[in-house]
N, C-alpha and C positions, 0 to 999 in steps of 0.2 A: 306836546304843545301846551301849551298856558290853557285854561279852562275859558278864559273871554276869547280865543280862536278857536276854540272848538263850538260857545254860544254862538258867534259869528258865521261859521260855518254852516252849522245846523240852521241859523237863519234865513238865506241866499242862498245855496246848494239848488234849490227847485229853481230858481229864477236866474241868478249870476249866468253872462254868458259866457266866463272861463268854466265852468263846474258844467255847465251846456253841452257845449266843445268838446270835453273832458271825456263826459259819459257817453256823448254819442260815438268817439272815438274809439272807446275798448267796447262798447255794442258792435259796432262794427267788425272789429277785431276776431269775436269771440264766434261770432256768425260766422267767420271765415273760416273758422276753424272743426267746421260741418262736426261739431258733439253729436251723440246719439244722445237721443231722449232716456233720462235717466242721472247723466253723466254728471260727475262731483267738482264744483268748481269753490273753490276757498278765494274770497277778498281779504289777502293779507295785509291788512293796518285799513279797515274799513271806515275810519273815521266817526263820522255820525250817520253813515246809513245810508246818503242818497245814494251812491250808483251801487248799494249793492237790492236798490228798492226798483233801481229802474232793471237791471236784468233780470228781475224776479216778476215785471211787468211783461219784458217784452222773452222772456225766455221762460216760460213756466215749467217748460219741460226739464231742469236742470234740475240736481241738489245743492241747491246752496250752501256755504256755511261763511261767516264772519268772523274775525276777533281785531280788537283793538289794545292796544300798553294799559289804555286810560279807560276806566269804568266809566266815567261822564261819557264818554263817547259812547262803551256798548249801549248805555241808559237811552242814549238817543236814539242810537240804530234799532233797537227795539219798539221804538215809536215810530218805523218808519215803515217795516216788515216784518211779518211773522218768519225768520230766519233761523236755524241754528245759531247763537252766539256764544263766543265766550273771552273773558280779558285775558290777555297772553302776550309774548313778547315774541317777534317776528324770531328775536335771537337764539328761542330755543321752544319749537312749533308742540304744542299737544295734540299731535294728530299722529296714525299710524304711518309707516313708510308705505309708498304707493297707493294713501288712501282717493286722490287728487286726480282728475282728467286735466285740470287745466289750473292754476294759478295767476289770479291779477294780485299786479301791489304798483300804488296810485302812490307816488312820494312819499315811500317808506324808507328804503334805503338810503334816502339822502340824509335821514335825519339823525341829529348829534348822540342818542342813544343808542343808535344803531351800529353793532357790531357786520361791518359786512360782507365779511366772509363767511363768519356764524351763518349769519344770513341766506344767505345763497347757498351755502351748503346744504341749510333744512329743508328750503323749497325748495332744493333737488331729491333730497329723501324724501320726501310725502309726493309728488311728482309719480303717477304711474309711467313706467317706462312708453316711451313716445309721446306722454305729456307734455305741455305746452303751459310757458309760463309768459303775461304780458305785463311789463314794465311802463311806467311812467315817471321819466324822472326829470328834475331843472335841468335845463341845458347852458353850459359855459362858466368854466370859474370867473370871468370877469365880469359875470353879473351880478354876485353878487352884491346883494345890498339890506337895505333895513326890512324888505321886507323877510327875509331870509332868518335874518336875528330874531323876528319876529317869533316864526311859526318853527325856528329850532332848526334850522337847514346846516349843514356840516360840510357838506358837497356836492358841485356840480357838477356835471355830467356833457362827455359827446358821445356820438353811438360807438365811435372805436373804445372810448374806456368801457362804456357797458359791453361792446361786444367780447371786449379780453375777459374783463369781470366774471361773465357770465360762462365762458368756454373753462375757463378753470374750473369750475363745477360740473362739467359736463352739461352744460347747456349750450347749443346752438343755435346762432341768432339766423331765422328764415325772415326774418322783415326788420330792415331800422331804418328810422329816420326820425323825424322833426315834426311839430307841427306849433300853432300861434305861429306861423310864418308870414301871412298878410300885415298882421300885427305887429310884428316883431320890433320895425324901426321903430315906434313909441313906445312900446315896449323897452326897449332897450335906453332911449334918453331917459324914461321916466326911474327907469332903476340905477342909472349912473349916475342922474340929480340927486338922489333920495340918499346915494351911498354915505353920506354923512348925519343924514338926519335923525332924529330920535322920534319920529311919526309911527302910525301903523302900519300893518301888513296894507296888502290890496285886497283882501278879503271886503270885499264892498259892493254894493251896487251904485252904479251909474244911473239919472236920469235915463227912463224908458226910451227915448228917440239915441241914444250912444247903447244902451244893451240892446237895442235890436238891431241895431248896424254892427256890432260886433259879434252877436249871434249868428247872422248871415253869414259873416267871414268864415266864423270856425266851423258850420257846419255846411259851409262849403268845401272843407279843407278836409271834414269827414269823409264826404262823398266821393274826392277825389281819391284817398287812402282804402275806401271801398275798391276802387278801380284800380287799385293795385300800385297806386301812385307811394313813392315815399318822398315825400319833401324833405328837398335839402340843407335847409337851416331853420328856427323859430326858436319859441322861445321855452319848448318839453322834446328832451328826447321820449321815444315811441320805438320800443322791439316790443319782439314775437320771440321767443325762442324754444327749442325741442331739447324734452330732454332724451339726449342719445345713452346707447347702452342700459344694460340694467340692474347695474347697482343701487 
């Protein structure tokens, strides 16, 4: 991404209630996924740091480690956590094969530098066998819009293309679905108006009385995905998937 969305980022991340949503959503996730205290979990394309600063709040029993494409970002994410970091590219991991219990990666693949099959391949080799990787990706090519251009987006995403995507690697998907689903119908007029515009991203905060009604939604839509709910439409696909076998 451009370095003024990555200062943007780093700005709002704590407060935005899309980045809120977000984080409590793969907290949740990871929870489910009962780790033993100890266990090696990589944020691949960590951005500037928040949700790899909230699972190191609310999971201290974990090994962390981060990297980012973009040095401004590690610089950040070091401001946020005392973490393992380092700058790399999702397309070809410095890490050993099966050094990993568990893999996140928050809209990485979607993005225009991203080889993704490259991709998906490495997080299956660093992947310990029965390891588990969780994705976040835009949902829907027809949403496409400016903010997309914005922040470097290439492609959108339903759970059947990630769940094919992901099976040719030998990962299988245990959970997909959606989430920003309450949201979604504004959601979706606000990015079909914008699809001609030369405005920014949505990287923004809202007046405090719209971020905390929006926060409510998504992290209702958390708690529901705790309970094993997968929502059926919105505006992020959200797997889970195992990696089988043990190549």
């Amino acid at each position: 991404m451009d370095a003024r969305e990555y200062e943007k980022m780093a700005a709002v991340e704590a407060q935005m209630w899309w980045y809120q949503g977000l984080h409590q959503m793969v907290l949740t996730l990871i929870d489910g996924l009962s780790l033993r205290p100890g266990a090696r979990v990589l944020d691949a394309g960590c951005g500037t740091g928040g949700l790899l600063a909230r699972i190191a709040e609310r999971r201290p029993d974990l090994r962390l480690t981060g990297f980012d494409f973009d040095d401004a970002a590690v610089a950040w994410s070091r401001r946020k956590a005392a973490i393992p970091l380092v700058a790399a590219s999702i397309n070809a991991l410095p890490f050993a094969s099966g050094q990993f219990e568990a893999v996140v990666s928050c809209d990485v693949l979607c993005h225009r530098s991203v080889d993704q099959a490259a991709a998906l391949a490495d997080i299956a080799r660093v992947l310990a066998p029965g390891g588990h990787v969780i994705l976040n990706l835009p949902a829907y090519d027809w949403m496409y819009s400016t903010h997309d251009r914005r922040v470097h987006t290439a492609r959108r995403y339903t759970v059947g293309r990630a769940r094919q995507s992901l099976a040719e690697h030998g990962l299988r998907v245990s959970r997909g679905g959606y989430w920003n689903t309450g949201l979604f119908p504004l959601m979706a007029v606000h990015r079909l108006l914008s699809r001609s515009s030369s405005g920014d991203s949505d990287v923004h905060l809202y007046p405090a009385p719209i971020e905390a009604l929006f926060r409510r939604v998504v992290l209702t839509e958390a708690w529901l995905v705790g309970k094993g709910v997968n929502l059926p439409y919105g505006g992020s696909v959200l797997v889970v998937a195992e990696k089988v076998g043990h190549v």
